[in-house]
Every structure is written in C-alpha cells, then in structure tokens.
N, C-alpha and C positions, 0 to 999 in steps of 0.2 A: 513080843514086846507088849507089854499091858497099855491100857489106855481105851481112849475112844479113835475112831477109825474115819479116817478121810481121805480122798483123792483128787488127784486135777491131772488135767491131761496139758501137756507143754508141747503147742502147735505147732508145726515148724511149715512157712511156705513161701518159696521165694526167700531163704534167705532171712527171714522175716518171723518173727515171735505173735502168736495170739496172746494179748492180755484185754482182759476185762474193767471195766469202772465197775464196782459194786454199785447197786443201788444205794441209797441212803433208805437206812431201814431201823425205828428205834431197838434197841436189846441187841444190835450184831457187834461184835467189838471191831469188824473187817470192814463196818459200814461208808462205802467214799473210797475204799480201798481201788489199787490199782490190783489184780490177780491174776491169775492163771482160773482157766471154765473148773470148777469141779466143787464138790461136797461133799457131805457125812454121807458112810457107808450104810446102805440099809439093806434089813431081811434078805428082801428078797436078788440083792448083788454076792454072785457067786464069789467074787473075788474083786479085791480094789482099783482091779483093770476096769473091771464089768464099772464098778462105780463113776472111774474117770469116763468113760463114755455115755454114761448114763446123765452124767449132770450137764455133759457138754451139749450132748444134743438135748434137754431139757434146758440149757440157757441160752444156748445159741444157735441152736437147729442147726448141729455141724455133725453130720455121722461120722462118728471115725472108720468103720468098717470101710472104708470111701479110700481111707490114708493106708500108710504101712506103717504099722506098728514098731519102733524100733528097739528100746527097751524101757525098763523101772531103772528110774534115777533113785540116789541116796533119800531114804526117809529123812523130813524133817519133823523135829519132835518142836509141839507149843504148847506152853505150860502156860495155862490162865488161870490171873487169879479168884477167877469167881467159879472153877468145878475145880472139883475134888481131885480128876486126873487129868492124865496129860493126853493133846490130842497130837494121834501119829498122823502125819502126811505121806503121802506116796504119790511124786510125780510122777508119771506114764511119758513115753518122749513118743512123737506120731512126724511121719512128714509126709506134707501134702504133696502133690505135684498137678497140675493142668493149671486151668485158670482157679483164679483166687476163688473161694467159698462167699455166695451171698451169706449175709449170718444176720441173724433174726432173735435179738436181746428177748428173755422173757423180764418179768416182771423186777428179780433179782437184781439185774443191768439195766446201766447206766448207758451206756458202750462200750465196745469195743474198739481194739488198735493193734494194729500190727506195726511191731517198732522193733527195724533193721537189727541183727543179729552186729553188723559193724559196727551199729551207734554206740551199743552193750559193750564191745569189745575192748574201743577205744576207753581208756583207763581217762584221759583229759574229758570225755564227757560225765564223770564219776561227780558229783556235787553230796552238798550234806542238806540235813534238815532239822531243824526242832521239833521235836516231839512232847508235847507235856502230860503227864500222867501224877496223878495227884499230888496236880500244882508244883510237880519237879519237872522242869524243864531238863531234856534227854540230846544228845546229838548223835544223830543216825546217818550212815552214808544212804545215797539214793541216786538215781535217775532223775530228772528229771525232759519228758519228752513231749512236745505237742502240748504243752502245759496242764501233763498229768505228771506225779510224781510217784517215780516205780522204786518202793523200800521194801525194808521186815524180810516176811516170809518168803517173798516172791522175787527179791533180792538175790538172799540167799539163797534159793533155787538157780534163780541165772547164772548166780557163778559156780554154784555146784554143775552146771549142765556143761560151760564154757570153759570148766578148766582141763576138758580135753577136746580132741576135734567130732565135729557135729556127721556121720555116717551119712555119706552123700554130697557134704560141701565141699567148697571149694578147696577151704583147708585139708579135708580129710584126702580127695583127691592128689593136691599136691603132695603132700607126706606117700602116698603111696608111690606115687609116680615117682619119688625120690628126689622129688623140688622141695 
C-alpha cells in the first residue's frame, strides 16, 4: 500500500480503551484531537508494531512488552489535503491486565483517558458534531465523553475494533462458553 506510514497502539485494560488529548501544537491537523498513543514510522522501526510501541512509550511512558500483544486491526487510510500522498494507519490491539499503568504525557499530550469499552458500545451514547473546514460546516458522528469529544480517525478505529468480540472480555467469554 503506497503512502506515508503510521501506527497507534489501541490499549485495552479493565475493560477500558487508552485515548490521548493531543497537545495543541501549531502545523498538526490532529492538534486538540482525542487519539489513540502512536505516530509516523521511522528508520530506525523494524516494523509498524515496533512503531506503535515506540511512540506509546515515547508519549506515555506505557511499555507494551508489559501487555499481550493481541493483533493488527484493519488499516486506516487519510488523505490530507496538504501532502501529496495518503497516510496509512495500523492499529496494534494490546491488553493490559494487573493494576491500571501510571502514564506519564510527553510534551505531544494533553491527557489521557480511559473510557469504558461499554460506554463505546452503547449506540445511545453515539452523538454528532460540527466540524468546519473551509468555512463548510461538516456533521461527523462522535463520542462524546468526560468532555472530550472522540471522532474522525479514532472513531473509526473503535468500531472497526468493536464490530467483533474484544479476546479476553467478557463478550468474548460468553460467546465461547456458548451464552
């Protein structure tokens, strides 16, 4: 798949999603964003797992080697319109288990949140938003949770991730158990 190369790692602990506030940062189009840990692929990352781990513990001091790895979710492609190509994304899906991760924002972040996999689920907490891009006001479905608002790319990852059962929850459990 041509293009420029990126990755985030999609937390999973307790039940419970890691997303990030971007910082507010001039020239980022994602700046204020709510996200998943992760960024462009460099040199020296073997591969866009290496990547996803790379930027997590670079933004949030969260080593995944820590979690169990459990798979690459569907790429997402975004096309901007200020480069030339299109940047590929590659979720990484991790779950934690013990006590929750202290986490420790670099300079990128805002904050961090962990917001319940149930709240995601429940379709009645789905809301919309205006978005305006030159001066065309847009309506985008979204989250909105703890009064950050979770859309876009990181949206669309959620429910690429949600629209089967999460390996280890409690969904996934039942379905085997045959409840």
């Amino acid at each position: 798949m041509p293009g420029r190369r990126a990755a985030v790692a999609i937390v999973v602990h307790d039940e419970s999603l890691l997303l990030i506030e971007r910082a507010t940062r001039r020239g980022d189009r994602w700046s204020g964003h709510m996200a998943f840990p992760g960024g462009m692929r460099e040199p020296s990352d073997a591969t866009l797992r290496a990547t996803a781990q790379r930027e997590t513990r670079e933004e949030v001091a969260l080593d995944l080697a820590e979690g169990r790895y459990v798979r690459a979710q569907p790429r997402v492609l975004s096309v901007s319109h200020g480069n030339a190509s299109p940047l590929v994304i590659e979720p990484h899906l991790y779950r934690l288990s013990g006590p929750r991760p202290a986490l420790e924002g670099n300079r990128e972040v805002a904050s961090t949140l962990w917001v319940p996999i149930a709240f995601l689920r429940d379709r009645t907490n789905r809301d919309s938003m205006v978005y305006e891009r030159s001066r065309l006001p847009m309506r985008f479905a979204c989250y909105r949770y703890e009064g950050k608002v979770i859309w876009g790319l990181t949206l669309r990852m959620i429910d690429d991730l949600l629209a089967r059962p999460l390996p280890g929850s409690s969904e996934a459990r039942a379905r085997t158990a045959g409840g």
